[in-house]
C-alpha positions as CSV (number, residue, x, y, z in Angstrom):
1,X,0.4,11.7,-51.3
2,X,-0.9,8.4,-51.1
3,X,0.0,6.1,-54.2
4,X,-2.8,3.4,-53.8
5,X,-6.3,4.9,-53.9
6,X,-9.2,3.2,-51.8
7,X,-10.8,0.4,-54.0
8,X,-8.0,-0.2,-56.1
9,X,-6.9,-3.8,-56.0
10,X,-3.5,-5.7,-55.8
11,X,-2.9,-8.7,-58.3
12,X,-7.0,-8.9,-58.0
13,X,-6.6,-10.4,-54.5
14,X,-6.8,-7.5,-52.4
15,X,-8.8,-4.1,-52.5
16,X,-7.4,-1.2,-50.5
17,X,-9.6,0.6,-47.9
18,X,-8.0,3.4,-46.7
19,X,-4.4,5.0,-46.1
20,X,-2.8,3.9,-43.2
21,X,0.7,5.7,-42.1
22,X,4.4,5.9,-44.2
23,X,6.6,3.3,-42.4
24,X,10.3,2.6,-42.9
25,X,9.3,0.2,-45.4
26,X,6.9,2.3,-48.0
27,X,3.5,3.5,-47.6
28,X,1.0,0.8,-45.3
29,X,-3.1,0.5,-45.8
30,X,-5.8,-1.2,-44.8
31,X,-7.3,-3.2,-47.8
32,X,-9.6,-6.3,-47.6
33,X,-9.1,-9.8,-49.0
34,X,-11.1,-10.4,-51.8
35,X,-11.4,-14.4,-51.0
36,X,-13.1,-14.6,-48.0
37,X,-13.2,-10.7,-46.8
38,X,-10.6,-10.7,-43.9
39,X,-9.1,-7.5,-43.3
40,X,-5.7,-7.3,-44.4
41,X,-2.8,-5.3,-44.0
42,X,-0.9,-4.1,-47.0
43,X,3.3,-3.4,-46.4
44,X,4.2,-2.0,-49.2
45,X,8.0,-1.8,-50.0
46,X,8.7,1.0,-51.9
47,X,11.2,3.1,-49.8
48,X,13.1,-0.3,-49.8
49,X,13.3,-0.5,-53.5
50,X,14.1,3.0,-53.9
51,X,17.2,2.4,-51.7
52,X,18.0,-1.2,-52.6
53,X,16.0,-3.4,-55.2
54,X,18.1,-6.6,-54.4
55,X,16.9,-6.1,-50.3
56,X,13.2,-6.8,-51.9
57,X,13.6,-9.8,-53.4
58,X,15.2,-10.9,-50.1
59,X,12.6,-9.6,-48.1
60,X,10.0,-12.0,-50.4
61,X,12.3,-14.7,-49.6
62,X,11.7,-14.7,-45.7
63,X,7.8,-13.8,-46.2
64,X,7.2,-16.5,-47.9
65,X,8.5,-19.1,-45.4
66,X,6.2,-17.5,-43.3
67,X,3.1,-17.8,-45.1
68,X,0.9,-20.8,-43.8
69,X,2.5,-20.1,-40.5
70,X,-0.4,-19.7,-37.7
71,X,0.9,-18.7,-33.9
72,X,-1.5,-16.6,-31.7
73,X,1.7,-14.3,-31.2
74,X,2.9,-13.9,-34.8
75,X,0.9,-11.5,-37.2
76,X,-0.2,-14.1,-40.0
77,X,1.7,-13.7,-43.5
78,X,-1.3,-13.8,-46.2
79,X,0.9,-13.6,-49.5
80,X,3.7,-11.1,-51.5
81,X,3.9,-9.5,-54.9
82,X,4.2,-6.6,-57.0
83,X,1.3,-4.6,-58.2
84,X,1.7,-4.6,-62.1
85,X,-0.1,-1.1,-62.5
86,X,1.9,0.6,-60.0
87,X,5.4,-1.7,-59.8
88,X,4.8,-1.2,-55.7
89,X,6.3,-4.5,-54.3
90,X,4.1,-5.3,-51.5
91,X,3.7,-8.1,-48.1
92,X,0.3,-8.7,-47.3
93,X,-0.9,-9.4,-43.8
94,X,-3.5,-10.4,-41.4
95,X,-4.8,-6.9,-40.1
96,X,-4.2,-6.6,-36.4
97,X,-6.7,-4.8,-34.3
98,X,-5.0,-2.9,-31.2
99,X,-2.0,-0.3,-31.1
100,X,1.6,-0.5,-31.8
101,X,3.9,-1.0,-29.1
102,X,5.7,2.2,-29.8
103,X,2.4,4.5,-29.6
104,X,1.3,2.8,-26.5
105,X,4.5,3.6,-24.8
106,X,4.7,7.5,-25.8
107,X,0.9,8.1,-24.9
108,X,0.5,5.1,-21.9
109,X,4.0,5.1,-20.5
110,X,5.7,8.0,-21.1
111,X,8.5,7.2,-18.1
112,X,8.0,3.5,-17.7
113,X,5.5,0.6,-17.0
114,X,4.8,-0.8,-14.1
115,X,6.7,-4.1,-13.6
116,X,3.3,-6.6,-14.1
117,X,2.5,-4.5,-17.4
118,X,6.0,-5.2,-18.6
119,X,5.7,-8.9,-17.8
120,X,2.8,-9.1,-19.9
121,X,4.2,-8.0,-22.9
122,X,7.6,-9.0,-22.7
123,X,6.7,-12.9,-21.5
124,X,4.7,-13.7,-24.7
125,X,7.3,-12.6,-27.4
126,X,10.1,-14.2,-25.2
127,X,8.0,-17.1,-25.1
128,X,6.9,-17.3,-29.0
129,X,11.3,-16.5,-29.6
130,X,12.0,-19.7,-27.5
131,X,9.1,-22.0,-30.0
132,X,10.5,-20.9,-33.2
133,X,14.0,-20.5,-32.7
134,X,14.6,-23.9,-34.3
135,X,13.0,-22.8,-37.4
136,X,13.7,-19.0,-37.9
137,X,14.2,-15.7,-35.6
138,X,13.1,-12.1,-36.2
139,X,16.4,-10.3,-35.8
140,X,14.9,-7.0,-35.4
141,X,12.2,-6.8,-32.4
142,X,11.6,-3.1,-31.8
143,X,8.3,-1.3,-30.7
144,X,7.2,-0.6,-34.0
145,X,6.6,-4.7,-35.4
146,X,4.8,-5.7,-31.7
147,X,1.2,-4.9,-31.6
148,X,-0.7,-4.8,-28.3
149,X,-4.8,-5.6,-29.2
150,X,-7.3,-3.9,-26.3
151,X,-7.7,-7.7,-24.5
152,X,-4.0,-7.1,-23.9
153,X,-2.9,-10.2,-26.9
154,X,0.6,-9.6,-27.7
155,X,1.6,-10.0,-31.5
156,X,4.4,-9.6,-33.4
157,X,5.3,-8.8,-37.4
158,X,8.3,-8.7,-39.9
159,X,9.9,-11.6,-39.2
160,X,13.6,-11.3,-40.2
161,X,13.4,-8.4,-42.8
162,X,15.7,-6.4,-41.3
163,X,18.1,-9.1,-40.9
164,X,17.9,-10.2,-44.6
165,X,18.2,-6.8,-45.6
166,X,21.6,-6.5,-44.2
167,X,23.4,-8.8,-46.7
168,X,23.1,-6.2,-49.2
169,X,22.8,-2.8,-46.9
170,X,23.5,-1.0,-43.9
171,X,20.7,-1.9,-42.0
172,X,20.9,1.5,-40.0
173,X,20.2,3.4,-43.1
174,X,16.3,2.0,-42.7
175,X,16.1,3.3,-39.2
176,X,14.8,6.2,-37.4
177,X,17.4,7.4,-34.3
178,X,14.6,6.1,-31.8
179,X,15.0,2.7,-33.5
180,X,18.7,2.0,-33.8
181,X,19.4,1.2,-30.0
182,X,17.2,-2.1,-30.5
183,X,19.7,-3.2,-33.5
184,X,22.1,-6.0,-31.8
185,X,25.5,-4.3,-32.2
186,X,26.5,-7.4,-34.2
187,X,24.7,-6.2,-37.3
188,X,28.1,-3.7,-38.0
189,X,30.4,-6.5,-37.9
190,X,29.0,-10.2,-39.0
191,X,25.8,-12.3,-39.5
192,X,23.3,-11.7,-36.6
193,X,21.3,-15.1,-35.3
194,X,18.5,-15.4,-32.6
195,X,20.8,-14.0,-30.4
196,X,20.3,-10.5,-31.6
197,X,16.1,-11.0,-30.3
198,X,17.7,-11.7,-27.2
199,X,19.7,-7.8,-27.4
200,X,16.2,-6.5,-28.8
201,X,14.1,-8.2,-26.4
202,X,15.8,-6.5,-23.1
203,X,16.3,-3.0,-25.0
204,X,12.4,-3.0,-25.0
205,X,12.4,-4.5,-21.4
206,X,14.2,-1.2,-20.6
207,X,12.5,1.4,-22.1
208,X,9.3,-0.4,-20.8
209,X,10.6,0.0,-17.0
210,X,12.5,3.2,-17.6
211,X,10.5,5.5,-20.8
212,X,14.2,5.2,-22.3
213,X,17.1,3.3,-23.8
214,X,20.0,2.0,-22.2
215,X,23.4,3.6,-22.6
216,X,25.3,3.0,-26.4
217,X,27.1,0.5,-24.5
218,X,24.9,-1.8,-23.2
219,X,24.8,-0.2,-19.7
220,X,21.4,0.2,-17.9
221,X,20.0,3.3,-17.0
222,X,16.6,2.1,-14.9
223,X,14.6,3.9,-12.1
224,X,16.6,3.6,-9.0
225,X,13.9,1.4,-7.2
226,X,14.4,-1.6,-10.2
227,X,15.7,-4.3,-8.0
228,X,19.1,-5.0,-8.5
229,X,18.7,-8.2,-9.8
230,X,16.8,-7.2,-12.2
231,X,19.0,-4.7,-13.3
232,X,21.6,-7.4,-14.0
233,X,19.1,-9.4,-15.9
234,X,18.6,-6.5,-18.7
235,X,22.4,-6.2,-18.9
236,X,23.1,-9.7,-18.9
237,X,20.7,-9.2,-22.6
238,X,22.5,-6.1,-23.6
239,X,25.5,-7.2,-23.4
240,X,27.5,-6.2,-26.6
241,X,29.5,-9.5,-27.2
242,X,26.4,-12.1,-28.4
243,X,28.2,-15.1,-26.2
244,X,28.5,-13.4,-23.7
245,X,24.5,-12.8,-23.4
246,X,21.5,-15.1,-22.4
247,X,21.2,-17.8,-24.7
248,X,17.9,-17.8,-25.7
249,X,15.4,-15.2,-25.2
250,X,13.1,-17.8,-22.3
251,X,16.6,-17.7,-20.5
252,X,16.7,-13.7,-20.5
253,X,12.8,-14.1,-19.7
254,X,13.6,-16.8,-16.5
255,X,16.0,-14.5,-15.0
256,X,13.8,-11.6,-15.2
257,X,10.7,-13.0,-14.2
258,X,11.5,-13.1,-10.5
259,X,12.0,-9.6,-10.4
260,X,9.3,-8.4,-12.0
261,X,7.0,-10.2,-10.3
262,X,8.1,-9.6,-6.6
263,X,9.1,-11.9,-4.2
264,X,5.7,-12.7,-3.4
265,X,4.4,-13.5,-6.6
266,X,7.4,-15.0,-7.6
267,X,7.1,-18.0,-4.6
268,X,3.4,-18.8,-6.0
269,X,5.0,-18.7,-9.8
270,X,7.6,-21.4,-8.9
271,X,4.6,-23.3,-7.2
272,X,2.2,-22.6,-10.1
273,X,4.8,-23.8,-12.6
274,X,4.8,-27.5,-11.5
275,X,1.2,-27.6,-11.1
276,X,1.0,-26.7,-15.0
277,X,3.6,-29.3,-15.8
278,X,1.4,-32.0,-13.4
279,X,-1.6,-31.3,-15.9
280,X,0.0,-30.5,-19.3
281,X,-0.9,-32.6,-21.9
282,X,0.6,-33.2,-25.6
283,X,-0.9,-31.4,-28.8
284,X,-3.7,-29.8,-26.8
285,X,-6.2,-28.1,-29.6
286,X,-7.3,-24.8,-29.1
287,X,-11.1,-25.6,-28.5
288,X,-12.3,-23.4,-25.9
289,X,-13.6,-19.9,-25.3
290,X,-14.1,-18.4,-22.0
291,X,-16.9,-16.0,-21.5
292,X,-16.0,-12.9,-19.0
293,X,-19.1,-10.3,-18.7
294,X,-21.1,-10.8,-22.4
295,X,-18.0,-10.8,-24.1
296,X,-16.4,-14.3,-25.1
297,X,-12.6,-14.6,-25.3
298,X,-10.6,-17.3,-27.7
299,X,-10.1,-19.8,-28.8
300,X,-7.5,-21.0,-26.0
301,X,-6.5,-24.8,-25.7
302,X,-6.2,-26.4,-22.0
303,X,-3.1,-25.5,-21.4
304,X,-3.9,-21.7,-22.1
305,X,-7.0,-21.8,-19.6
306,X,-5.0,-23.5,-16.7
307,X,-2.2,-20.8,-17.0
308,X,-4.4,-17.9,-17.3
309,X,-6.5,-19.4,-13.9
310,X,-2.6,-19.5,-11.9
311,X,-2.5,-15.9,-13.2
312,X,-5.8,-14.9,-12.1
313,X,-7.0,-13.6,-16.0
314,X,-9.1,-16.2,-15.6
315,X,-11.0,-16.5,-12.4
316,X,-12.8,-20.2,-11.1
317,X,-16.2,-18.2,-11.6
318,X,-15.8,-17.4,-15.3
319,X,-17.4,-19.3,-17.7
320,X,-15.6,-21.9,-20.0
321,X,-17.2,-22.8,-23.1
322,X,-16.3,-26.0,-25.2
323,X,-16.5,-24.8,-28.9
324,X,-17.4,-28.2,-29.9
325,X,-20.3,-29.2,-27.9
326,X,-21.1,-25.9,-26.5
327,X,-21.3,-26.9,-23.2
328,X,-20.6,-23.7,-21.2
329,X,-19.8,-24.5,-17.6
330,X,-17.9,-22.8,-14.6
331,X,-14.3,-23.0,-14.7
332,X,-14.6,-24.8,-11.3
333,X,-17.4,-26.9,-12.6
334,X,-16.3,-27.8,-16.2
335,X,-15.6,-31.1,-16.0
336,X,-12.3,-30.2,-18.1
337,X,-10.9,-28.2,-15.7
338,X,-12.4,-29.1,-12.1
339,X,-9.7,-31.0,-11.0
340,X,-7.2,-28.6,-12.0
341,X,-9.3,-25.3,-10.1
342,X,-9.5,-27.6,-7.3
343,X,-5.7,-28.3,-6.7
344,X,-5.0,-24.6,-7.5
345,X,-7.1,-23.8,-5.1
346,X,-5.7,-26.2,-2.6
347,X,-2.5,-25.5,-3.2
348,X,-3.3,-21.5,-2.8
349,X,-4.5,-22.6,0.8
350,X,-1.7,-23.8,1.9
351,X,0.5,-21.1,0.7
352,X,-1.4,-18.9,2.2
353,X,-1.5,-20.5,5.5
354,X,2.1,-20.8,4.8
355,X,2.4,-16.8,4.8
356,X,0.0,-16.7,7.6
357,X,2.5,-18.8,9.7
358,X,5.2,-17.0,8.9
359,X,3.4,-13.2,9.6
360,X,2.4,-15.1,13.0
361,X,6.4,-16.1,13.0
362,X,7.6,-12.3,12.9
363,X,4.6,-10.8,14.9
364,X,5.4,-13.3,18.1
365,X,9.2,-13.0,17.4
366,X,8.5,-8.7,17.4
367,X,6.3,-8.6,20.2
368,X,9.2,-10.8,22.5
369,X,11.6,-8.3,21.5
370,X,9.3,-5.2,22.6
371,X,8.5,-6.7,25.5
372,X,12.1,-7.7,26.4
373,X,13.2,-4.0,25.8
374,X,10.2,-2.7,27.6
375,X,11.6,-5.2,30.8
376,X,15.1,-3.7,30.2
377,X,13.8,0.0,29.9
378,X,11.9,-0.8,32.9
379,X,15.3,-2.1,35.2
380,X,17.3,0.7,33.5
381,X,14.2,3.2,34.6
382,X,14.4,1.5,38.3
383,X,17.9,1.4,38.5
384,X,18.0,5.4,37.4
385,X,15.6,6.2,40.5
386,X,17.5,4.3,42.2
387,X,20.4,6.1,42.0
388,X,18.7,9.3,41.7
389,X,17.9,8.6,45.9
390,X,21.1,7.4,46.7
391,X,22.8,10.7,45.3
392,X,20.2,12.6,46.5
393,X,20.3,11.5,50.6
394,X,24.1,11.7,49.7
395,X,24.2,15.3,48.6
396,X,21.5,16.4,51.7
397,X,23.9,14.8,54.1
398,X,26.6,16.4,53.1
399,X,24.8,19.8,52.0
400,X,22.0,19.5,54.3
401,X,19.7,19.8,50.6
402,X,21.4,22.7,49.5
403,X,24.0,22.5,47.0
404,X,26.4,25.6,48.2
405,X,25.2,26.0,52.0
406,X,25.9,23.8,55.1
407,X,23.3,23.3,57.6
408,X,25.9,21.4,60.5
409,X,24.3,19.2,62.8
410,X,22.7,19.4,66.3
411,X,25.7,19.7,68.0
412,X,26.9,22.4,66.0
413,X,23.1,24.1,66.3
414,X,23.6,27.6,68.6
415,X,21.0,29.1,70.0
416,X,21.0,32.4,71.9
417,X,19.0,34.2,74.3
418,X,18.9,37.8,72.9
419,X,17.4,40.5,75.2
420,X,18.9,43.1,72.7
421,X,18.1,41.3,69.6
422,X,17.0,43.3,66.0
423,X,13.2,42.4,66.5
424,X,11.7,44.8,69.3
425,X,13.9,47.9,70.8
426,X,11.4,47.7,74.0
427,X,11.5,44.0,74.5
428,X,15.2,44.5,74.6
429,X,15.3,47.1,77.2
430,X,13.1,44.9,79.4
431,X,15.8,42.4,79.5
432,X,18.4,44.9,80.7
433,X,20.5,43.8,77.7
434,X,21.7,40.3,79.3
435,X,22.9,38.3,76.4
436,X,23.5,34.3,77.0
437,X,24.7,31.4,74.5
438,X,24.6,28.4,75.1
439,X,24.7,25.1,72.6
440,X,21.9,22.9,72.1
441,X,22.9,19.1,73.1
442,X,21.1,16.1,73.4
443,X,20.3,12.7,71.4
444,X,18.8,14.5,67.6
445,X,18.9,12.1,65.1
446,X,20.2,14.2,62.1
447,X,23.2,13.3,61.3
448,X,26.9,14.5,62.0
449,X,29.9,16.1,59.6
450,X,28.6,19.3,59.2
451,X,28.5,21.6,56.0
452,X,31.6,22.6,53.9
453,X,31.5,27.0,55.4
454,X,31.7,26.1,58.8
455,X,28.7,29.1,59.6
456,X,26.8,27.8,62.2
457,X,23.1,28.8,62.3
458,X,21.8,30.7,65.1
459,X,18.4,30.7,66.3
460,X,17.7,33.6,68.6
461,X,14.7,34.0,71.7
462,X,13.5,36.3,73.8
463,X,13.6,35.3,77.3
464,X,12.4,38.1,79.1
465,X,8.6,37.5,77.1
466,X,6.6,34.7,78.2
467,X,7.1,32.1,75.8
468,X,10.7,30.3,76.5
469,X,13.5,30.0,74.1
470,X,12.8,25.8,75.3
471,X,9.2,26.5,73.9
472,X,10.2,28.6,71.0
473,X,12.8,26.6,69.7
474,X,10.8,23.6,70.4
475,X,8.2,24.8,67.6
476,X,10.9,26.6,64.9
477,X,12.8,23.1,65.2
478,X,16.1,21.7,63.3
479,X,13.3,20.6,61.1
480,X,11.5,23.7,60.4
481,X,15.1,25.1,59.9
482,X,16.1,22.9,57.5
483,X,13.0,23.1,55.5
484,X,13.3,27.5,55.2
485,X,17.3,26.4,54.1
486,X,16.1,23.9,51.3
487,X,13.0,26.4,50.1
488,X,14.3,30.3,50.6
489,X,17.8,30.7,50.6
490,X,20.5,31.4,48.1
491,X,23.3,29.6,47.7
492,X,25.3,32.6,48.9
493,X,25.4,35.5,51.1
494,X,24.4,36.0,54.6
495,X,20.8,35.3,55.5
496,X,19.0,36.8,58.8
497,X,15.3,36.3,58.8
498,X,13.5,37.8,62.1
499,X,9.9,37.1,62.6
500,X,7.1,38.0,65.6
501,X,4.8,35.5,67.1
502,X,1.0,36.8,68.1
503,X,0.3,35.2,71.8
504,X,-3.5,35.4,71.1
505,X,-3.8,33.2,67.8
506,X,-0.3,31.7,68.4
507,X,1.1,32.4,65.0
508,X,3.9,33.8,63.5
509,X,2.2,37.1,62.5
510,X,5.3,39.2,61.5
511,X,8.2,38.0,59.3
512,X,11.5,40.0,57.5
513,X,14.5,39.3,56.3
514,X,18.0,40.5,55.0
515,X,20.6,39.5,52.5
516,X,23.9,40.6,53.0
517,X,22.2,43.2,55.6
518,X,19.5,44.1,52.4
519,X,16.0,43.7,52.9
520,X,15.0,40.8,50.6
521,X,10.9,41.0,50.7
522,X,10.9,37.4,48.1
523,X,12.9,35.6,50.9
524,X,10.5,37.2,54.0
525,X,8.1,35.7,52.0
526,X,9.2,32.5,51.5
527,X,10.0,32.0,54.7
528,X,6.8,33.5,56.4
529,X,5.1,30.9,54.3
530,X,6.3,28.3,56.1
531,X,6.5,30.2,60.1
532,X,3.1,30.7,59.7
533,X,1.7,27.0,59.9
534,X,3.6,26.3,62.8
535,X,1.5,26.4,66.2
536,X,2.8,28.1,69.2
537,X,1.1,27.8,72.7
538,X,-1.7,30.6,73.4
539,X,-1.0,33.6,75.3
540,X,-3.1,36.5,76.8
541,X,-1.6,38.7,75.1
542,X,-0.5,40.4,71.9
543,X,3.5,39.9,71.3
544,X,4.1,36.4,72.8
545,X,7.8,35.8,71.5
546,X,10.0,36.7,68.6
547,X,13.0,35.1,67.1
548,X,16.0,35.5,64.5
549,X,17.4,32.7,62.4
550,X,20.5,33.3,60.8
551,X,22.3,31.9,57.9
């Protein structure tokens, strides 16, 4: 149960408006300060007195160097004390409107930030480390001192409470389990310095990119697409020896800041970097606001405005509004700023004619090399048909175009007169059974060698009809032959095909055929397909010739 109840004041300076949350400090609220009615934030420190009064007075100690102390990235110290009704030992503070980091990470990012969100938060506490390290360091930056406000303003609280706290404790004592991997590992052994923001700073870098802490030993355990050298980066700040790690937490934040913002981004941040340092001036006062929709934004000093334009928070078309004379003028028209908005812009062209070169560079240098394979795909396509002919007329010549049957050449063509022959039992009685063989001779222009069997192929007339073997033979040619070899027959067995020619239409109007003495209807087929286009002279009369070719 709460101990402070709402309206009850503290040392008549500050009234209490409602119960906040139990902290590892003591009880926190939300009070209101009585001089000029700023919300406040009231840290009380009773858990820390109930486990170590001395670790108080030490904790008063730091707080009030930090009162008077006004950064836009440090929660502002109002005052300390304890209540004299209660005895609760107290810090009061600026009241901070926004979330903690810790409950933005459960809720928001759960497994990990994206890499620009993790830039934005990180960058500002490495950068507000770096400007007071000369003066004093936190030595405890976990996710439950940084608040995030809804415009995205990073700010952080307790400045070196923990660290004092050690002298007379074990610091771990005051920690949740979720808290202790963002204690340096130097606290267990001697006096931490700014190094140890440097340990805390990348812990929080890698449970922002991962949703979890690195290994007990310093060893990163991030989402296997993390670049790799941004992987090194966190461990270079993990690292458990404190020389051996970054420096300085801007050092940690320069080595990381390639990474996380891509290589693309990274080019223009290099290029945006010295035109910040071209128009940086000395003890700029924060005197501006800039208004984006109907909300105004501020205060922000020159320098602030120029780097939120190079990253784009701020766009040439918002309006900037000098608090002093309230003149409120386009960025790219306030005369504060033109010349800046103009070389940013200039600059931004060239880049990105730059990048256009270079996309032009790789398109040209891709289409050369497609269109040098497509020439070589093309010569290896024409050398393939190529040599697809040349084996082709090799294998006809010596297979006469099939690949187990030889069709010889003309010299080795027989043809016979058959007065006897399978087609037509009359036709051979007519002939009184006179056979004759002779061999075909003359100037053909196939070629010689032969096929590998040695069969010869005999083409068979009948002599005693009216059409001549001459005229037959004339018509069922070495061609015609060659063609019925290619098309019908197997590459083995013995073929006879027999076939009748009509002496009226002077077409083959009958044909059959045997395998291995078998009647074979899909070679009579075959082979008929091919008799019947040829054109024999016309006859009066019905059977004009007949003929056998075998194989």
């Amino acid at each position: 149960m709460p101990k402070l109840n709402p309206g009850a004041q503290l040392l008549n300076q500050y009234q209490i408006v409602n119960y906040v949350s139990s902290t590892r400090w003591g009880e926190k609220y939300k009070a209101v300060r009585l001089s000029d009615q700023r919300s406040a934030e009231i840290q009380c420190l009773d858990r820390l007195a109930g486990i170590n009064k001395a670790a108080v007075d030490l904790v008063f100690s730091v707080t009030e160097k930090m009162v008077g102390i006004v950064h836009k990235h440090i929660v502002e110290v109002f005052g300390y004390g304890v209540d004299p009704a209660t005895r609760m030992p107290f810090v009061a503070q600026a009241w901070t409107e926004g979330q903690l980091l810790a409950d933005l990470m459960i809720k928001k990012f759960p497994v990990g930030a994206p890499p620009a969100t993790v830039r934005r938060i990180v960058t500002p506490i490495a950068v507000m480390l770096d400007e007071v390290q000369d003066s004093f360091f936190h030595g405890f930056i976990n996710p439950k001192c940084v608040f995030v406000s809804s415009i995205g303003r990073v700010k952080v609280s307790e400045f070196g409470w923990l660290s004092v706290c050690s002298v007379h404790m074990d610091p771990s004592t005051l920690l949740e389990p979720a808290d202790r991997p963002y204690l340096a590992p130097e606290y267990s052994r001697t006096k931490p310095d700014h190094r140890a923001d440097v340990h805390s700073l990348a812990m929080i870098s890698h449970v922002l990119l991962s949703g979890r802490p690195a290994l007990p030993d310093g060893t990163p355990e991030l989402k296997a697409e993390t670049p790799q050298e941004l992987v090194e980066a966190v461990q270079g700040g993990l690292l458990p020896d404190p020389e051996l790690r970054y420096p300085t937490a801007g050092a940690l934040l320069e080595v990381m800041r390639i990474s996380l913002l891509g290589a693309k981004k990274a080019s223009k941040s290099m290029m945006m970097l010295d035109l910040l340092r071209t128009f940086a001036e000395e003890g700029e006062d924060r005197k501006y606001m800039v208004q984006k929709g109907r909300l105004d934004y501020g205060p922000y000093s020159g320098q602030e405005i120029r780097e939120k334009l190079c990253d784009e928070e701020i766009l040439p078309d918002h309006v900037v509004v000098t608090i002093a004379t309230g003149v409120r003028k386009k960025a790219l028209q306030h005369p504060d700023f033109t010349d800046f908005v103009q070389e940013y812009q200039r600059r931004m062209e060239l880049k990105r004619r730059e990048e256009a070169e270079k996309q032009t560079t790789v398109s040209e240098k891709r289409q050369s090399r497609t269109l040098k394979l497509t020439v070589v795909l093309g010569l290896v396509g024409l050398a393939a048909v190529a040599l697809s002919i040349v084996l082709y007329q090799s294998v006809t010549k010596e297979s006469g175009g099939r690949g187990k049957r030889a069709i010889g050449s003309e010299q080795d063509l027989a043809v016979e007169t058959d007065v006897g022959a399978e087609m037509g039992a009359a036709a051979g009685m007519k002939a009184g059974g006179v056979r004759k063989k002779r061999t075909k001779s003359g100037g053909g222009s196939s070629s010689s060698g032969g096929g590998y069997s040695g069969e010869e192929i005999k083409v068979y007339a009948l002599d005693s009809l009216e059409l001549s073997r001459s005229v037959i033979n004339s018509v069922v040619n070495r061609d015609v032959i060659m063609q019925i070899s290619g098309s019908c027959i197997p590459p083995s067995g013995t073929v006879v095909i027999n076939y009748q020619i009509d002496g009226r239409r002077g077409r083959v109007r009958y044909t059959a055929a045997s395998l291995d003495r078998e009647p074979n209807k899909k070679i009579a087929s075959c082979a008929h397909g091919i008799l019947k286009n040829l054109e024999f002279p016309v006859l009066d009369t019905d059977l004009s010739g007949s003929g056998s070719i075998r194989y």
